[in-house]
C-alpha positions in Angstrom: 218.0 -53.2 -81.5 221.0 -52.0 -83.0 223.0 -51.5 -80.0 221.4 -55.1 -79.2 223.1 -56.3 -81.8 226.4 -54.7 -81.7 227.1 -56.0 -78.3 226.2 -59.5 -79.4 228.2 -59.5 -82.4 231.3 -58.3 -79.7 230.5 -61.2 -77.7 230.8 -63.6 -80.7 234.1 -62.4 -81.5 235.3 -62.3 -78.3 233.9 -66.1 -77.8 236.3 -67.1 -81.2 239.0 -65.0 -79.7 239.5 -67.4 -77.2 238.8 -70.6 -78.8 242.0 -69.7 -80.7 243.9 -69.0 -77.7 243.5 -73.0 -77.1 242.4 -74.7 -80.1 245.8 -76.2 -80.9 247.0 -77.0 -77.1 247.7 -80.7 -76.6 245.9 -82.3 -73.9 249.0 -81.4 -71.3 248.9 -77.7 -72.3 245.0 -78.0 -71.4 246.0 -78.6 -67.6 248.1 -75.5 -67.4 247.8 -73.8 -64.0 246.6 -70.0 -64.3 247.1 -67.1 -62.2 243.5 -67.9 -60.7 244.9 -70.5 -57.9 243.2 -74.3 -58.9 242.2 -73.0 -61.9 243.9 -74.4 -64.9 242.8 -73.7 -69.0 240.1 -76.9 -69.1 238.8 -75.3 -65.5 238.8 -71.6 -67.6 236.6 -72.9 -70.7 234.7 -75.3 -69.1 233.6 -72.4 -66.4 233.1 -70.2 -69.4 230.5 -72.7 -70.8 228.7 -72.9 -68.1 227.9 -69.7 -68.1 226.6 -69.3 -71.8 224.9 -72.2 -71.1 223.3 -70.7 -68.2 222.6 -67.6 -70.4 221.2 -69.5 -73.8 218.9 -71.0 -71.2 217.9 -67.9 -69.8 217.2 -66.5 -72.5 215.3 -69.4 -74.5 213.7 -71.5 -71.6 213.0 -69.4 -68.2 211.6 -72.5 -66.9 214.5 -74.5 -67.3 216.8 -71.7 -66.3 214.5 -71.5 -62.9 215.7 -74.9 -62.4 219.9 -74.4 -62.8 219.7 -71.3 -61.0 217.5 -72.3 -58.1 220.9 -74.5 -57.5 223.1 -71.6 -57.9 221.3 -69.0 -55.4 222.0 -71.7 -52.7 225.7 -72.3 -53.2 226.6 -70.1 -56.4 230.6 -71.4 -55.6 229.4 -74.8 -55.2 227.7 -74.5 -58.4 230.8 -73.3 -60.2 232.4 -76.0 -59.1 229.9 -78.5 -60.0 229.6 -77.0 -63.3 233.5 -77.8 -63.7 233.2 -81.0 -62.9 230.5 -81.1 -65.2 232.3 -79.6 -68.7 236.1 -80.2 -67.7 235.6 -83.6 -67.9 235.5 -83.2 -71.7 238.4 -84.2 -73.7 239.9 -80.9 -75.0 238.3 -80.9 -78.5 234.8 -81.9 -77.1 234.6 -79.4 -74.4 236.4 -76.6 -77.0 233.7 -78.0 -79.3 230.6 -77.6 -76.3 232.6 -73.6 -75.5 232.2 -72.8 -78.9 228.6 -74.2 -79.7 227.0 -72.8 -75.9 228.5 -69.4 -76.7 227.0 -69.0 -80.3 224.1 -70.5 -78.3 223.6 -67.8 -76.0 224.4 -65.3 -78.6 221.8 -66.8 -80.9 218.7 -67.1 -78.0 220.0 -63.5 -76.7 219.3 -61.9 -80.1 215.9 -63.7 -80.2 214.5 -61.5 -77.7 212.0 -59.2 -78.3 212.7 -55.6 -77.7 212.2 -54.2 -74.3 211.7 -57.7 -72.9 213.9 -58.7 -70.2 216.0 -62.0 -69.5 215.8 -63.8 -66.1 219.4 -63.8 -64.4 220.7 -65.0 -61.0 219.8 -61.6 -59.3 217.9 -59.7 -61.4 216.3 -60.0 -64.5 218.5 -57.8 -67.0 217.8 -56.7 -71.1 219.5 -59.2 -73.3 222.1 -56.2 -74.2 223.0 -56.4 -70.4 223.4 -60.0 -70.5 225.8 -60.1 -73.3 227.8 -57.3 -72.0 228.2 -59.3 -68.6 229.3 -61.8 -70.7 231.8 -60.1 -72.4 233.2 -59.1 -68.8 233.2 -62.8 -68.4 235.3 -63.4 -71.3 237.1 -61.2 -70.8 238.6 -61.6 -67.2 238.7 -65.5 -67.6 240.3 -64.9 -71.2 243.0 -62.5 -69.6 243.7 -66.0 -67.5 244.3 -67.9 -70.6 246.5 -65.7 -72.2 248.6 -64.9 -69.2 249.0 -68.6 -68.5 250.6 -69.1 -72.2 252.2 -66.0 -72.3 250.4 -63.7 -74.9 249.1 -60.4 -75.2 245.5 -60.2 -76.7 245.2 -56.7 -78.7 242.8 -54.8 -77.1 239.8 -53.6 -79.5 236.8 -51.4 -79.7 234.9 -54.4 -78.6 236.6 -53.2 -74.6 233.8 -50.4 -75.0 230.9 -52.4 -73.9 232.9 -53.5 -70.6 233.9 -50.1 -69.9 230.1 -49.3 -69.8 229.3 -52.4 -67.7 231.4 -51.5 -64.9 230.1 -47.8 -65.0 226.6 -49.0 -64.4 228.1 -51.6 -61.8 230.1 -49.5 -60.1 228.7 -50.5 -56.7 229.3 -54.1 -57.0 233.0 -53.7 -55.2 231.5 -51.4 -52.2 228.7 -54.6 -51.8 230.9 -56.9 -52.1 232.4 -56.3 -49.2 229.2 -54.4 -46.7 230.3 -51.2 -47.6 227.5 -48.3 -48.6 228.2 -46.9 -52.1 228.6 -43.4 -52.7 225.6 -41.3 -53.8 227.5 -39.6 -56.3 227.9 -40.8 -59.7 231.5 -40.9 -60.9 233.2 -39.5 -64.6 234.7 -42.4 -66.3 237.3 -41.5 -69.4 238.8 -43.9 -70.9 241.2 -44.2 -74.3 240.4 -46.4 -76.8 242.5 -48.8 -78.4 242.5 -46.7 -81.5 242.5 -43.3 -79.3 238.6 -42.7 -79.2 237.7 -41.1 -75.8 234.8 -42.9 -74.3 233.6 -41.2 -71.5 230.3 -42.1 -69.5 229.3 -40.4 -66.3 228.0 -36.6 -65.3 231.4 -34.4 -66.8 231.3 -32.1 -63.8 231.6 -35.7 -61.4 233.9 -34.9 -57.9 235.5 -38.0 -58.8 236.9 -39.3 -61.8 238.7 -41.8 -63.3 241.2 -41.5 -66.5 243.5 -44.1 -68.4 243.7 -46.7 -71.1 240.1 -49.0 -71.3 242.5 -51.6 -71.8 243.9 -50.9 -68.3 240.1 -50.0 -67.0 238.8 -53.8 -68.1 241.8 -55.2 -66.3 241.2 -53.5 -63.1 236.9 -54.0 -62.6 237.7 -57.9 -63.9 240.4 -57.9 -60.9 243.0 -59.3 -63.2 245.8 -56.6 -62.6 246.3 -54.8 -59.7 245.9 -51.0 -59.7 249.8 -50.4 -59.2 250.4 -51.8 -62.5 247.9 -49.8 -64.5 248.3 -46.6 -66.0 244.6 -45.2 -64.4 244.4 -42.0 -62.5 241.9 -41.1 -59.9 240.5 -37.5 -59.5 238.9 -37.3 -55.9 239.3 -39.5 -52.7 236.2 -41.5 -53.3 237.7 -42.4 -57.1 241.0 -43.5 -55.6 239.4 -45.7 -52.9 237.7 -47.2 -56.2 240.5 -48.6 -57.6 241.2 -51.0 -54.6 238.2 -51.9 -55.0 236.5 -52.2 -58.3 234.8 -55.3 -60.0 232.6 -55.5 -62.4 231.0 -58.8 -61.1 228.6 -60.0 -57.9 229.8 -62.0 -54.9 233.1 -62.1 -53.5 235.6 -60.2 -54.9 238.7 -63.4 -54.9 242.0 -62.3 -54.6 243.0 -60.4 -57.2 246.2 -59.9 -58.6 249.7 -58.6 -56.6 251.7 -55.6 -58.1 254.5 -56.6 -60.5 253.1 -59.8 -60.9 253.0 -59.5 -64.7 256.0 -57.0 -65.5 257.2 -59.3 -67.8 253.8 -59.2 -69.3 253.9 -55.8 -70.7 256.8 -56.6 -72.8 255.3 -59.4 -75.0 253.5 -58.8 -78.2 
């Protein structure tokens, strides 16, 4: 339960993270275009709630969750879009009140699990720690959208450690994503924490390896800075082909980001 709990307490920091990236936006500032194209802040948070609604409902009423997701597994983008059109019709303060509420939600019915039960999910059904792991990858990736729309730098935590170990154990989700059979091999994944830590998941005598900031490893599997622009190394030609492809999410992979498209980024604190 402890690591249980960890994780969740990271995804309710993360959640108030970015309900103070936009808390004090006027109503115009809400309708700023990101660098996802059509998506603007209100489209951010309100597809943000929509998916802690979908996991506080997963987690506290599988019955009712059977009933959102049987829409989803049909058309998950049309359900997206529907759940948009659903939350970013909210003023600003109600659907920043609704983001903030359906994340401690989920974060409240995903600690209520019992040990070694799992939670139903779109796929698969996953243990709650998985849950709230994707959903830091979530908040993450779609947070990095905020902040890059307004022109901030988050500091990158300790809290990036439960994405890094996400992506390791979805590592295959980019090869699927577009028909292509994942390797057999497991990879070696090093990364350096924000405070210089070495986390480091994977077999150590791995073929293939990947090294670099986790900063720089969470932007790459969320698909919110391309490769060019990150300091990561790849050991082996199987690791290399990774980093076009990595994502740390199911279904298409969108369209990433272009190289240099943030150099101005790196500069602002």
């Amino acid at each position: 339960m402890t690591a249980t709990n960890d994780v969740l307490k990271a995804l309710a920091l993360d959640i108030e993270e970015t309900a103070r990236l936009v808390e004090g936006l006027d109503e115009q500032a809400w309708h700023t275009a990101t660098p996802a194209t059509g998506w603007s802040i209100a489209d951010q948070i309100a597809h943000l709630t929509f998916i802690f609604h979908l996991a506080g409902t997963a987690a506290s009423d599988p019955d009712g969750f059977a009933e959102l997701a049987a829409g989803a597994a049909g058309d998950f983008d049309g359900a997206v879009n529907a759940a948009l059109k659903q939350f970013n019709g909210f003023p600003p303060a109600q659907l920043l009140a609704r983001f903030r509420a359906l994340g401690q939600n989920s974060v409240d019915a995903l600690a209520a699990v019992p040990e070694g039960q799992v939670v139903p999910w779109l796929v698969n059904p996953l243990p709650a720690a998985v849950l709230a792991s994707a959903g830091i990858m979530e908040i993450f990736g779609h947070g990095q959208d905020i902040a890059d729309a307004l022109g901030v730098r988050r500091e990158p935590t300790e809290r990036l450690r439960h994405l890094v170990f996400f992506a390791f154990l979805t590592r295959d989700f980019g090869y699927l994503s577009r028909g292509l059979t994942p390797p057999t091999e497991h990879f070696r994944i090093e990364v350096t924490a924000p405070d210089g830590e070495l986390w480091a998941y994977g077999p150590e005598d791995a073929t293939d390896k990947i090294t670099g900031p986790a900063e720089d490893f969470c932007l790459l599997v969320t698909r919110r800075r391309h490769r060019d622009d990150l300091a990561l190394v790849a050991t082996g030609a199987e690791a290399d082909r990774w980093l076009d492809i990595a994502q740390a999410y199911r279904g298409p992979a969108g369209e990433g980001r272009t190289p240099g498209q943030f150099a101005h980024a790196h500069c602002e604190h």
